[in-house]
Phi, psi and omega in degrees: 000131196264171172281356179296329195279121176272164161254128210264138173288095190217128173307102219180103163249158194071184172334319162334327209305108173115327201260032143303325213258335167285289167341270193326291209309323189296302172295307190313330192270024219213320175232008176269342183230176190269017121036259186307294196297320168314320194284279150009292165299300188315313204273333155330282203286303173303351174258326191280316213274358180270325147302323176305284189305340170239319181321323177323292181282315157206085191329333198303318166307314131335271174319288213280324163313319199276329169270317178335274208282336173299325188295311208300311164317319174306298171349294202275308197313298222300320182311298177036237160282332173293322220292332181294336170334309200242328175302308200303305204302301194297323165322255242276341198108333205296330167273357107023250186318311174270353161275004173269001166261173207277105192184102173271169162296002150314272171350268209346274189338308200282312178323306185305309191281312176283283175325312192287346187303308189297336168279329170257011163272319174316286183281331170261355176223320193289295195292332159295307179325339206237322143313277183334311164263009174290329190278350189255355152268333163288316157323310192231356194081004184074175158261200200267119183322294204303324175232043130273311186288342183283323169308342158273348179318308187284309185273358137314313141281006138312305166298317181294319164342272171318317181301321202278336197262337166286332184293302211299305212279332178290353217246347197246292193230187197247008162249159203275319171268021156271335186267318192265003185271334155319284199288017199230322168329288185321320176274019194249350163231051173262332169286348183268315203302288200343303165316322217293174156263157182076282202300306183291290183335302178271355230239150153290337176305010186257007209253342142300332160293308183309315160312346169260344173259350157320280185285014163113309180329295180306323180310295192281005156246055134087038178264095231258137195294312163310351166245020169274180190282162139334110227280294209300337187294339175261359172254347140306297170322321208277324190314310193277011187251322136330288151355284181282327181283342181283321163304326190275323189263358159275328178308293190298330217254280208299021148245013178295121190249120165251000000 
């Protein structure tokens, strides 16, 4: 955040303190720049054209490619883009700078972990998703909108997962590879662990299956949805690993010494 950038005068005590004005701050540097629409374009076009090549011939196909590679692409932007949330501020100073202001570190932390989460569910899963499925209705007459569209739901919170869990590592140290080398780990076992039983069960790594029987791959290759994971017990699960990681990256950021 440069000094340049103002700050609106708002009555806000306690954790609270500040944090309208990071929430603004957040979304504005994010749909305020082009940002959004790059990411948003890049996962567009790498998702649609993989779709494109198969779906023509075998929609089934389509659809389960479009969660494969779409988690593994979702993946890597989210690592990214997350690990600067918080390294570029401490790097640079700016959070510093801006905790010298009436803003407390709660606030900080919670600006970081929410808003962006919407920003990057908006640009890596709604809007390729939403391209993806436009081409698979010119193409195929589509799927059924309603658990195609539920189906983004499980890589939406893949994607929050992750954001959330890069913000966590960043809030412990200050180089990219100690923030991005877990979660990039994770995705080199996320098809295997994903399957597994108990771990894709309690685990988000199960969350990627739910997005292919959501949206149809699996369905329409004979996958049969009574042998998939518990839909709620892994959406629950990751909502509480969130949870925790957001309690845990407030712990650490307010011992954070500047």
């Amino acid at each position: 955040m440069s000094e340049q950038e103002e700050f609106i005068l708002v009555e806000e005590q306690g954790w609270r303190m500040g944090l309208s004005n990071m929430v603004r701050k957040e979304f504005t540097a994010w749909f305020g720049s082009s940002a959004w629409w790059k990411q948003a374009l890049i996962w567009s076009v790498v998702l649609g054209f993989i779709v494109l090549s198969t779906a023509a011939t075998a929609p089934e196909i389509g659809l389960t490619m479009f969660v494969l590679m779409g988690t593994i692409f979702m993946t890597i932007a989210t690592i990214i883009a997350s690990q600067d949330f918080i390294l570029e501020e401490k790097r640079t100073g700016s959070a510093a700078w801006v905790l010298s202001k009436p803003l407390s570190r709660t606030a900080f932390i919670v600006a970081k972990l929410f808003p962006n989460a919407v920003n990057l569910t908006v640009s890596l899963v709604l809007i390729p998703g939403t391209v993806v499925f436009a081409i698979l209705f010119v193409l195929t007459g589509g799927t059924a909108p309603f658990t195609f569209f539920l189906g983004l739901v499980p890589l939406a919170l893949w994607v929050i997962f992750l954001q959330f869990f890069t913000i966590c590592l960043g809030t412990f140290f200050d180089k990219e590879g100690e923030v991005m080398g877990p979660p990039f780990f994770f995705m080199l076992l996320l098809f295997q662990l994903g399957p597994m039983q108990f771990i894709g069960e309690l685990s988000p790594f199960g969350l990627w299956i739910l997005a292919q029987i959501y949206i149809g791959g699996f369905v329409q290759m004979g996958f049969s949805p009574s042998a998939a994971l518990p839909i709620g017990t892994t959406i629950v699960a990751t909502l509480v690993v969130i949870a925790l990681l957001t309690i845990v990256s407030i712990w650490r950021f307010n011992r954070e010494e500047f």
